[in-house]
C-alpha positions in Angstrom: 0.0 0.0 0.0 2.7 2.5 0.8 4.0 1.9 -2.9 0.4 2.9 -4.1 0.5 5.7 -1.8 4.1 6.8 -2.9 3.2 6.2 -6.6 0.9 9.4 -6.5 3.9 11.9 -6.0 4.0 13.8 -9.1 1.1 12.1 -10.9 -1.5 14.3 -12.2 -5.1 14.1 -11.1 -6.6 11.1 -13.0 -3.4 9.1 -12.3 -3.0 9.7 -8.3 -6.9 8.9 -9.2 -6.4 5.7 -10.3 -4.5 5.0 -7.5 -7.0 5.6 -4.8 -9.3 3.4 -6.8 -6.7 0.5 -6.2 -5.8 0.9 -2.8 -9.3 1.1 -1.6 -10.1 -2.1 -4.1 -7.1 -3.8 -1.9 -8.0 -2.4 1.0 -11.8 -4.3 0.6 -10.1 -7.5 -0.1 -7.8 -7.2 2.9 -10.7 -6.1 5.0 -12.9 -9.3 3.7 -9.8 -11.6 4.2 -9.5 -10.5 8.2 -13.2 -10.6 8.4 -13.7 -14.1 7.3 -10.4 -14.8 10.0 -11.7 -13.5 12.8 -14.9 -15.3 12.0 -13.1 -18.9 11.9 -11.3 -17.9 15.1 -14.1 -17.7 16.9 -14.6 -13.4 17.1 -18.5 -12.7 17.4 -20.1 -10.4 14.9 -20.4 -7.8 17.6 -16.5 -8.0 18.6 -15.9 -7.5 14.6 -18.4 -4.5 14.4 -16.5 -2.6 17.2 -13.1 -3.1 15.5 -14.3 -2.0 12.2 -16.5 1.0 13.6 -19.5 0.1 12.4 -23.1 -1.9 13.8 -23.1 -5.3 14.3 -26.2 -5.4 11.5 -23.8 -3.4 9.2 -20.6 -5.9 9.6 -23.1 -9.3 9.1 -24.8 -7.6 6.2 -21.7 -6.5 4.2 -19.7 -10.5 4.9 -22.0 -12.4 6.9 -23.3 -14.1 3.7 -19.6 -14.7 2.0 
């Protein structure tokens, strides 16, 4: 990610753009990855919610059915 990040020194707008739009894809897949982790360790929806920042509802509604 810090390559990303570093990537967008002296890029014009569409190309530090572009690389937004790929950290944030990587970001989700990273996020999903950990998610489904934590689930096979044994981590409750709730306990998953709280480290993401977000309702228990939200957190089983965006990978609860993955």
């Amino acid at each position: 990610m810090k390559i990303l990040i570093a990537s967008m020194d002296g890029k014009g707008p569409a190309e530090a753009l572009q690389a937004v739009a790929e950290l944030q894809k990587e970001v989700g897949r990273t996020e999903a990855s950990l998610v489904r982790k934590a689930r096979q360790a044994g981590l409750s929806w709730e306990a998953i919610a709280l480290c993401l920042g977000v309702s228990k509802q939200a957190a089983h509604r965006k990978y609860g059915k993955r």
